[in-house]
DRENGUFI-872211 format. One record per residue (C-alpha): residue in one letter; residue number from 1; x, y, z. Coordinates in Angstrom, 3 decimals. Each point is the difference from the previous one (the first is absolute). Example, Ala and Ser with C-alpha at 12.3 -4.5 7.8 and 13.67 -1.06 7.14 Angstrom:
BEGIN
<"A" 1 <12.300 -4.500 7.800>>;
<"S" 2 <1.370 3.440 -0.660>>;
//
This chain:
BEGIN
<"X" 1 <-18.654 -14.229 5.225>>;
<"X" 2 <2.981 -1.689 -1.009>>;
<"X" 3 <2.605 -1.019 2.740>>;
<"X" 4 <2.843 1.881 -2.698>>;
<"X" 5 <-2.129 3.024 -0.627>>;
<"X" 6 <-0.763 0.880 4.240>>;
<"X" 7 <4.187 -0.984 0.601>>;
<"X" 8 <0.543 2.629 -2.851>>;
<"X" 9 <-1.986 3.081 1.972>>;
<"X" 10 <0.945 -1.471 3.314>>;
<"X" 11 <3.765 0.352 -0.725>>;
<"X" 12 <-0.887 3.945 -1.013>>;
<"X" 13 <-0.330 -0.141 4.020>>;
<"X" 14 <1.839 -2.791 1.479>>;
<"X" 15 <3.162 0.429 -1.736>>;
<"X" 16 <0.453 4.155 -0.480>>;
<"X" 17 <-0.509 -0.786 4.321>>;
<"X" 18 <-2.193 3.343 -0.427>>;
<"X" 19 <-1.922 -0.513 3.425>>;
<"X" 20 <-3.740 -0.783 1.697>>;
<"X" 21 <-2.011 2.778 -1.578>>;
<"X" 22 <1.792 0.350 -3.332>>;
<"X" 23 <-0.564 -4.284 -0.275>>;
<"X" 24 <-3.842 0.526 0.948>>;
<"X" 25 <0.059 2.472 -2.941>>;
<"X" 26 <1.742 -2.544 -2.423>>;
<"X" 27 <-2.813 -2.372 0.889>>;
<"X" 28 <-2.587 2.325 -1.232>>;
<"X" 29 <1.929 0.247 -3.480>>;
<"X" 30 <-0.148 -3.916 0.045>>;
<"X" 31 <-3.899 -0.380 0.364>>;
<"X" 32 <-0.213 3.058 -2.424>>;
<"X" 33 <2.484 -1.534 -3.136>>;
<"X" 34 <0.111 -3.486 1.680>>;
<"X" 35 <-2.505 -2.045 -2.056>>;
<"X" 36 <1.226 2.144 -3.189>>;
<"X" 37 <3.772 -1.244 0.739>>;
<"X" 38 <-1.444 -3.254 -0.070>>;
<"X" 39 <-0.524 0.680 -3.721>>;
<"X" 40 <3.413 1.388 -0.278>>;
<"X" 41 <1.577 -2.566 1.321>>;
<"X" 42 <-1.673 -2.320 -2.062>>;
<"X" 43 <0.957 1.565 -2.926>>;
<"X" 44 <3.723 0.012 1.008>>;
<"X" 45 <-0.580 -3.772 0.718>>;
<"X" 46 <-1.247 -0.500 -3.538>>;
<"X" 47 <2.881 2.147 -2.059>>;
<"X" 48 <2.729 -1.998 2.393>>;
<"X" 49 <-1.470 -3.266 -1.363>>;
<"X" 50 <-0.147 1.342 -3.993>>;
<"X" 51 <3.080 -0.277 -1.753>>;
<"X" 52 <3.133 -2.576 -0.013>>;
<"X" 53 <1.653 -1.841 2.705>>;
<"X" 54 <2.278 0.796 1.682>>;
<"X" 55 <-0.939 3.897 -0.554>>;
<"X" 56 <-3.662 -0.589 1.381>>;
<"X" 57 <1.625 -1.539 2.759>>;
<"X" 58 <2.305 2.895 1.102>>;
<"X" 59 <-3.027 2.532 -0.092>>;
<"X" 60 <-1.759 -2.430 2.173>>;
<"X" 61 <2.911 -0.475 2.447>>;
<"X" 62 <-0.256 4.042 0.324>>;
<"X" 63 <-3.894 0.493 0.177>>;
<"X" 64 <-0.428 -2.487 1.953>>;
<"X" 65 <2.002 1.222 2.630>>;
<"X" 66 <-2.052 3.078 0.732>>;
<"X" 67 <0.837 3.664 0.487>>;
<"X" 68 <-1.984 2.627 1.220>>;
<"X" 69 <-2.087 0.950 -3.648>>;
<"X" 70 <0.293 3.466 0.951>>;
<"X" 71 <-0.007 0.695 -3.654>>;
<"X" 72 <-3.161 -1.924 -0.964>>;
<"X" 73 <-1.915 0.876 3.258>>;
<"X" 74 <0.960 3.971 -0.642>>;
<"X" 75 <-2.085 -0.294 -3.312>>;
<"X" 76 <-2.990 -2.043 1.138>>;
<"X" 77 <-0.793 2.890 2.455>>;
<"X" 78 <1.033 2.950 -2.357>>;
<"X" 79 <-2.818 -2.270 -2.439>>;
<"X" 80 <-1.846 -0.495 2.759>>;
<"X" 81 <-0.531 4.007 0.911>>;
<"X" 82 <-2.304 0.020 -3.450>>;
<"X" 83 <-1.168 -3.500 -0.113>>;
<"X" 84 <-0.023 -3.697 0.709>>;
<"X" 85 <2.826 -1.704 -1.468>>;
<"X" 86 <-1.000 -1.606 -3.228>>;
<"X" 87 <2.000 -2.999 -1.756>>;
<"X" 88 <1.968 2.344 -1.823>>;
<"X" 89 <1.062 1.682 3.745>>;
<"X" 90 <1.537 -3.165 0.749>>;
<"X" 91 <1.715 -0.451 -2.771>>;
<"X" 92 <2.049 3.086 -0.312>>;
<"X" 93 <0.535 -0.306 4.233>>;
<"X" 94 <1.460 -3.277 -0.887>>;
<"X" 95 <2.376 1.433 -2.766>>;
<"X" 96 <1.061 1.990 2.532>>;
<"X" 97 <1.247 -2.588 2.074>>;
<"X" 98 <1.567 -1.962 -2.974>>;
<"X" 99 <1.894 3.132 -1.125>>;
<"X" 100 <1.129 -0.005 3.529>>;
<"X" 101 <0.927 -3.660 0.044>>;
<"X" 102 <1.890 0.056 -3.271>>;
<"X" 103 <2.183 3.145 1.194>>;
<"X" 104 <0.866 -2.342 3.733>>;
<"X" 105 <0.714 -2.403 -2.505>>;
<"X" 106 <2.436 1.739 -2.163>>;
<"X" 107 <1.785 1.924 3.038>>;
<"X" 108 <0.826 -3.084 1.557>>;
<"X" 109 <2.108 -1.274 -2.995>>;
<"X" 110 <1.851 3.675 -0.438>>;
<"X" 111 <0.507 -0.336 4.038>>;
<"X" 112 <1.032 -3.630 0.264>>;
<"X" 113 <-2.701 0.120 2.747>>;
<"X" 114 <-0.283 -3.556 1.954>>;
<"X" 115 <-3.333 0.875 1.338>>;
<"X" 116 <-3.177 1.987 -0.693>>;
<"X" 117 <-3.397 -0.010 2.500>>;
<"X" 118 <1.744 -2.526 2.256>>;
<"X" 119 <0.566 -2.653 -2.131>>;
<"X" 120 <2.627 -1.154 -2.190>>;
<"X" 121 <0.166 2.296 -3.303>>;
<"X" 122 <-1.366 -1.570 -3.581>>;
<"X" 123 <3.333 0.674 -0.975>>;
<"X" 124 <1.848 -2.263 2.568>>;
<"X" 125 <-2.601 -2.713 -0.664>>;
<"X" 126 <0.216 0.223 -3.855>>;
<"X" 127 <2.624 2.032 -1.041>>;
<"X" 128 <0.230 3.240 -1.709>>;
<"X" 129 <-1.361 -0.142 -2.656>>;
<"X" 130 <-3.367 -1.607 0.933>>;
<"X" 131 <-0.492 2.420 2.689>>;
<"X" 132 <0.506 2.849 -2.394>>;
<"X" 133 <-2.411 -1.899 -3.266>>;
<"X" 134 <-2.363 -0.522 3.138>>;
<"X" 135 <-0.042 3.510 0.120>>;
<"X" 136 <-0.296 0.970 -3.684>>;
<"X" 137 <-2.943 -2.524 0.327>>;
<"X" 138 <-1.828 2.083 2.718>>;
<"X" 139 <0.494 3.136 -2.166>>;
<"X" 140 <-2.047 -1.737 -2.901>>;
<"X" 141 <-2.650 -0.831 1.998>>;
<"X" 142 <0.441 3.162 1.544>>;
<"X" 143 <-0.540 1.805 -3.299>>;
<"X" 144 <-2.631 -2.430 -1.540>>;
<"X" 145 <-2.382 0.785 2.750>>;
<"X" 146 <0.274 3.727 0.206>>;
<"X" 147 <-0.571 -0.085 -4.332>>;
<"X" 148 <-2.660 -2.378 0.334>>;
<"X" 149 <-1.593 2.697 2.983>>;
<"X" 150 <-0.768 2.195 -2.953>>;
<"X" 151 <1.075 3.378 1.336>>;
<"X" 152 <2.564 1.835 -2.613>>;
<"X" 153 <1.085 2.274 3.067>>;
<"X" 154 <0.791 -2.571 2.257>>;
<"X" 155 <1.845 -2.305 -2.702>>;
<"X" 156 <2.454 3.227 -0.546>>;
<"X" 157 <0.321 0.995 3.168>>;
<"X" 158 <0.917 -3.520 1.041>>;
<"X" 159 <2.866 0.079 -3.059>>;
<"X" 160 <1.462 3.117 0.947>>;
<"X" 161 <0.348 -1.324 3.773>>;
<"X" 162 <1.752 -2.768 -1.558>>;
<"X" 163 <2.329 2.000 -1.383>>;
<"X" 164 <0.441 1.823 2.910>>;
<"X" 165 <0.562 -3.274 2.267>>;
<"X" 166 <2.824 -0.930 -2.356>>;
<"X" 167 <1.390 3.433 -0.346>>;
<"X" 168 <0.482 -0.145 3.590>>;
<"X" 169 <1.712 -3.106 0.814>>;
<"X" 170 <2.623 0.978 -3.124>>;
<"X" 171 <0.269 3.099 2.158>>;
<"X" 172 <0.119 -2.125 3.349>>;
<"X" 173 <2.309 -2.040 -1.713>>;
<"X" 174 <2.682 2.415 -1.611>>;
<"X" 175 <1.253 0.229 4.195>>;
<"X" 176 <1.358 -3.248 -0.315>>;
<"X" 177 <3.160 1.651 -1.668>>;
<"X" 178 <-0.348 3.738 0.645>>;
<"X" 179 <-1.805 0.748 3.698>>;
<"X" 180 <-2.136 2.903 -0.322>>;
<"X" 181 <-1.041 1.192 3.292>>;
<"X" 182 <-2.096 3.371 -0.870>>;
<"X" 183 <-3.776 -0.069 1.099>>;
<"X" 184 <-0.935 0.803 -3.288>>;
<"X" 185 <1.254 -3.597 -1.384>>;
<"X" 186 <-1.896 -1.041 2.987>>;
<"X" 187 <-3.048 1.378 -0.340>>;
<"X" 188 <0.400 -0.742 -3.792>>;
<"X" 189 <-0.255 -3.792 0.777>>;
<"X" 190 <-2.161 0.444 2.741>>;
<"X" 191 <-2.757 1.624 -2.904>>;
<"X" 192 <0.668 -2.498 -2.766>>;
<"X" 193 <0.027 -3.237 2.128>>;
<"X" 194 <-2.312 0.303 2.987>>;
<"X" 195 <-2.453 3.509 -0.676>>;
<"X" 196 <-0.406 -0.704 -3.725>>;
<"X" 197 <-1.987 -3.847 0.567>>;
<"X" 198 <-1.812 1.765 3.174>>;
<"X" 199 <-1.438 2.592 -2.512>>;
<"X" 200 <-1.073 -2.416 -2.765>>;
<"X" 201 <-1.719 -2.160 2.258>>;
<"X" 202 <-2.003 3.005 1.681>>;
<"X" 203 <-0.557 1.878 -3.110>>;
<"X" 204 <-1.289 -3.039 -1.699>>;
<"X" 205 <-2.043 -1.325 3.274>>;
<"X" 206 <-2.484 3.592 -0.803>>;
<"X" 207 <0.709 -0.181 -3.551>>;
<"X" 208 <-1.343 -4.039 -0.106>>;
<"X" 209 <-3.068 1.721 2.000>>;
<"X" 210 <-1.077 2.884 -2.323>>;
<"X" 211 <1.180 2.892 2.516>>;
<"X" 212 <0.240 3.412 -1.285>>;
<"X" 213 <3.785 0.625 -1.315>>;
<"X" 214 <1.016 2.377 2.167>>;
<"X" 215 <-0.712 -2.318 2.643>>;
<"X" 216 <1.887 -2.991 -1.354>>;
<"X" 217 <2.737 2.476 -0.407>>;
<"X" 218 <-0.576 1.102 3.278>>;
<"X" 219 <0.703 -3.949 1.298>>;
<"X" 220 <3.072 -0.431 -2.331>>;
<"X" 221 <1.241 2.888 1.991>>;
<"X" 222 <-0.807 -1.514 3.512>>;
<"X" 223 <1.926 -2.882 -1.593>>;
<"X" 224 <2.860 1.347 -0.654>>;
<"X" 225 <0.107 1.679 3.585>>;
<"X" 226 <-0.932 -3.680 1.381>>;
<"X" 227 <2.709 -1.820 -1.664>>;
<"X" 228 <2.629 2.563 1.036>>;
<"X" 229 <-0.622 -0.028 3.219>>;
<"X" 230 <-0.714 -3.556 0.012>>;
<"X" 231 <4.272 -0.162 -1.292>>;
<"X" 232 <0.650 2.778 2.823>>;
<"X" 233 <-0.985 -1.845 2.499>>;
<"X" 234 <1.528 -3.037 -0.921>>;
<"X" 235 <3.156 1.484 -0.566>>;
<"X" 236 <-0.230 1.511 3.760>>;
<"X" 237 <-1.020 -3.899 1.420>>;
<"X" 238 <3.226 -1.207 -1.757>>;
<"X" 239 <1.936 2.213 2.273>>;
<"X" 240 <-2.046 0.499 3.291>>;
<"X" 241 <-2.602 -2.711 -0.297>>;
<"X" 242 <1.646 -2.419 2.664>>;
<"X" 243 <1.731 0.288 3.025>>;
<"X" 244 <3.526 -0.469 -1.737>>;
<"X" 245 <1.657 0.751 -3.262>>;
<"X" 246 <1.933 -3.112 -0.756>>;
<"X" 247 <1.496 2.120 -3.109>>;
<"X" 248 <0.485 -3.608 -2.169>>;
<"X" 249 <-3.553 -0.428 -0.854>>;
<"X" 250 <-0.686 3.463 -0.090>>;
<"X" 251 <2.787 1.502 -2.720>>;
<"X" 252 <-0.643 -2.736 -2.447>>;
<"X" 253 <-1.704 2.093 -2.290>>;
<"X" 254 <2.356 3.105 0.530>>;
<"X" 255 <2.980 -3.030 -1.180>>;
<"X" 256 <-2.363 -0.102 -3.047>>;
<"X" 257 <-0.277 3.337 -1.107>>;
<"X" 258 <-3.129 0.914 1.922>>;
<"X" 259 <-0.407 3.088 2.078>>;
<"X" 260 <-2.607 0.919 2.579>>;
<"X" 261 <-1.010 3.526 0.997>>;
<"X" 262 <1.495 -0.080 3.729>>;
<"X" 263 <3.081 -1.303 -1.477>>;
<"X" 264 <0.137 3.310 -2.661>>;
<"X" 265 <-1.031 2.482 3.068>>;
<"X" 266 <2.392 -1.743 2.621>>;
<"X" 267 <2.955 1.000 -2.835>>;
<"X" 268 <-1.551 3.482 -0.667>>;
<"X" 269 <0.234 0.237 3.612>>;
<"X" 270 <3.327 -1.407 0.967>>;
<"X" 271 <2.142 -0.462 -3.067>>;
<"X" 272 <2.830 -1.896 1.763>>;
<"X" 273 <-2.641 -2.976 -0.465>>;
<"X" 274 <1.016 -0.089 -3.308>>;
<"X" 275 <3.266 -2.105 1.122>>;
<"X" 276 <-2.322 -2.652 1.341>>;
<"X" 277 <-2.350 -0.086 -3.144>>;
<"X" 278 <3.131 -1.143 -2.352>>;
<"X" 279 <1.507 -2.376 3.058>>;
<"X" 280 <-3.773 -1.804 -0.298>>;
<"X" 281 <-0.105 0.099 -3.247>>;
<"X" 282 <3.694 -1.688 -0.426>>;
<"X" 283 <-1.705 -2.936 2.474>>;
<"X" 284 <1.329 0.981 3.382>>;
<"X" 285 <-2.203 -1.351 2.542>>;
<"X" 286 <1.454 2.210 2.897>>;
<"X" 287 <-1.126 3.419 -2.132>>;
<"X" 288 <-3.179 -1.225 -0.698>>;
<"X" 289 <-0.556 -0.322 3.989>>;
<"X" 290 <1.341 3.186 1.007>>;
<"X" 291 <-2.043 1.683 -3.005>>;
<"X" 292 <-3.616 -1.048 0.952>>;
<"X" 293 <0.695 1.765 3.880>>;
<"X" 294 <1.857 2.776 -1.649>>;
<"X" 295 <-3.121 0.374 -2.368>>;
<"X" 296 <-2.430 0.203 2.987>>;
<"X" 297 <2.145 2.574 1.457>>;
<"X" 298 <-0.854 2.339 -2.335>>;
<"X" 299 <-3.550 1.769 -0.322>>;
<"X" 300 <-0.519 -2.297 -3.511>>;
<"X" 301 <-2.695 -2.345 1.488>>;
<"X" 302 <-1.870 2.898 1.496>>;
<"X" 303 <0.377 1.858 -3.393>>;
<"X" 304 <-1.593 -2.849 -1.620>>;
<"X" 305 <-2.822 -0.478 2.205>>;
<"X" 306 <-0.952 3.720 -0.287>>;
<"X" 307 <-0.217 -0.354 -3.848>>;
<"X" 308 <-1.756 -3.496 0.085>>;
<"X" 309 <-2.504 1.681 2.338>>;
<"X" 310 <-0.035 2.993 -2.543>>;
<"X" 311 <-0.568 -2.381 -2.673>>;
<"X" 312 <-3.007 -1.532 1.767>>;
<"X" 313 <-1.575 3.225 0.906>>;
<"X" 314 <-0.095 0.670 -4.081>>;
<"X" 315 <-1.204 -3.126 -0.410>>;
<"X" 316 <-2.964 0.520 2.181>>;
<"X" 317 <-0.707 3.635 -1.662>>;
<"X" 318 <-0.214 -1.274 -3.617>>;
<"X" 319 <-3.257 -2.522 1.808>>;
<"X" 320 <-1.818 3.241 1.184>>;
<"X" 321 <-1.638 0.964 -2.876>>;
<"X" 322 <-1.271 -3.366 -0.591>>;
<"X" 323 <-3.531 -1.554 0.944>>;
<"X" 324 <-0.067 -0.497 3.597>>;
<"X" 325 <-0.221 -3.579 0.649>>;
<"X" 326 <1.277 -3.616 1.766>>;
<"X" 327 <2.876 -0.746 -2.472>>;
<"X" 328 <0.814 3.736 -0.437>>;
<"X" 329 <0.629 0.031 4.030>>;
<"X" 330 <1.253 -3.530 -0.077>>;
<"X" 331 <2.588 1.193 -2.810>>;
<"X" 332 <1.336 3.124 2.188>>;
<"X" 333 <0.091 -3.143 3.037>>;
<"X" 334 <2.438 -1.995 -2.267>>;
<"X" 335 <2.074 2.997 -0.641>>;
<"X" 336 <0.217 1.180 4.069>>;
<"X" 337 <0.329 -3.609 1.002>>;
<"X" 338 <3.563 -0.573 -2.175>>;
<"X" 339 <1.188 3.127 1.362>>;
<"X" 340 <-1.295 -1.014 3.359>>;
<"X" 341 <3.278 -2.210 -0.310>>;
<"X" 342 <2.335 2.442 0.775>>;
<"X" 343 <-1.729 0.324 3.899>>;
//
């Protein structure tokens, strides 16, 4: 196994700091998906090498810096419940990660973001407008490889998710001059960008392996469930993931436009917050530290947890009815273990 492909699972583990027994379990996803990641990873390799400089070199500069390939490994097991993995597998798990990629790459342009995965952002090293070809150039591969898998369903259902990616960051992006703090915005953008890719990839993991349609619908909707609470929990980290909220780092995004579920249930809950929303939002460093303690305060976190945990519990119904086997149980692992976060 590649050195990049065991770094990849490993940081599913080592980075989400999900503990001893939920890191033994992440090791028995790597020696289940591990040699077919190799494959995926190669392919990524390849599609950051085909195209023109300097756009092949800003996908590189973003592959190569890892990432935890939830998104690929999720459909190599939901393939791997009805088969081994075939060529075609590894191709659509590596559009996947290149639809993915090309989305980091775009956000960091419409965030001015200096850094992505711990390194210096494409768009600080190349500018703009590289960073955001690079990612037009991932999409193309993206889409030439799920065509050239040969499944009608998949192709379509990878264009609608598309769509729905871009619908949400022009949704996302419309707070940037009106706020909208209502959970249905949230959960709106929570769908389109983080659920919608979750579903493709595990709907097209069964799909890729000839499982029964019901099923593969059955894994698109354990997707969707996974990639909301995946954003649930995150959200919650943001907030009570360390030992102190420093408030700068932590209400960038809200500066930008971008809303988090505590943040919407801390307001529902005490509306006098609202006063500190528009002080961070007009760049006052002393509201933004008295809001992330004032957030806490409030029952928002522990709202958030309950539905993330909610979230995961439908996640883990929708695998019941499917074949009992290693990647079925390792799938319902991945979904406890991001969860397992929150402890």
């Amino acid at each position: 196994m590649t050195q990049v492909a065991l770094e990849a699972l490993g940081s599913v583990a080592t980075e989400a700091r999900i503990g001893s027994a939920a890191a033994r379990r992440m090791a028995e996803v790597v020696r289940a998906v591990g040699p077919e990641l190799v494959e995926v990873e190669k392919l990524l390799a390849e599609s950051s090498r085909t195209g023109a400089s300097p756009g092949t070199e800003a996908a590189a500069h973003l592959l190569g810096a890892g990432g935890k390939r939830i998104r690929p490994v999720a459909l190599l097991l939901s393939a791997s419940i009805y088969a081994k993995p075939t060529r075609r597998t590894h191709e659509l798990a590596a559009v996947a990660e290149l639809v993915h990629g090309a989305t980091l790459l775009h956000d960091d342009v419409v965030d001015d973001a200096p850094e992505r995965r711990g390194q210096a952002a494409a768009r600080t090293v190349w500018g703009n407008a590289v960073s955001v070809l690079g990612g037009d150039l991932m999409l193309t591969h993206a889409l030439a490889r799920c065509y050239e898998a040969g499944n009608s369903l998949i192709f379509e259902h990878l264009l609608r998710t598309l769509r729905t990616l871009v619908d949400g960051e022009i949704v996302q992006l419309r707070g940037r001059t009106a706020l909208d703090l209502r959970a249905e915005t949230y959960f709106h953008i929570a769908n389109a960008k983080t659920a919608s890719l979750f579903d493709w990839a595990t709907t097209s993991g069964a799909r890729s392996a000839g499982a029964p349609e019901e099923h593969a619908l059955a894994l698109g909707r354990f997707g969707v469930n996974l990639g909301l609470a995946f954003q649930l929990v995150d959200d919650v980290l943001d907030y009570a993931g360390t030992s102190e909220v420093t408030g700068k780092a932590l209400f960038a995004d809200l500066r930008e436009g971008k809303i988090t579920l505590p943040l919407v249930y801390a307001l529902e809950s005490d509306p006098r917050l609202e006063v500190l929303v528009k002080a961070v939002r007009a760049g006052e460093e002393s509201a933004a530290l008295e809001l992330g303690p004032a957030i806490l305060a409030t029952n928002a976190c522990d709202r958030v947890r309950s539905l993330a945990q909610e979230r995961t519990r439908n996640a883990l119904r929708e695998l019941h009815g499917l074949p009992a086997s290693e990647p079925r149980d390792l799938l319902g692992a991945v979904a406890t273990d991001l969860v397992a976060r929150l402890h």
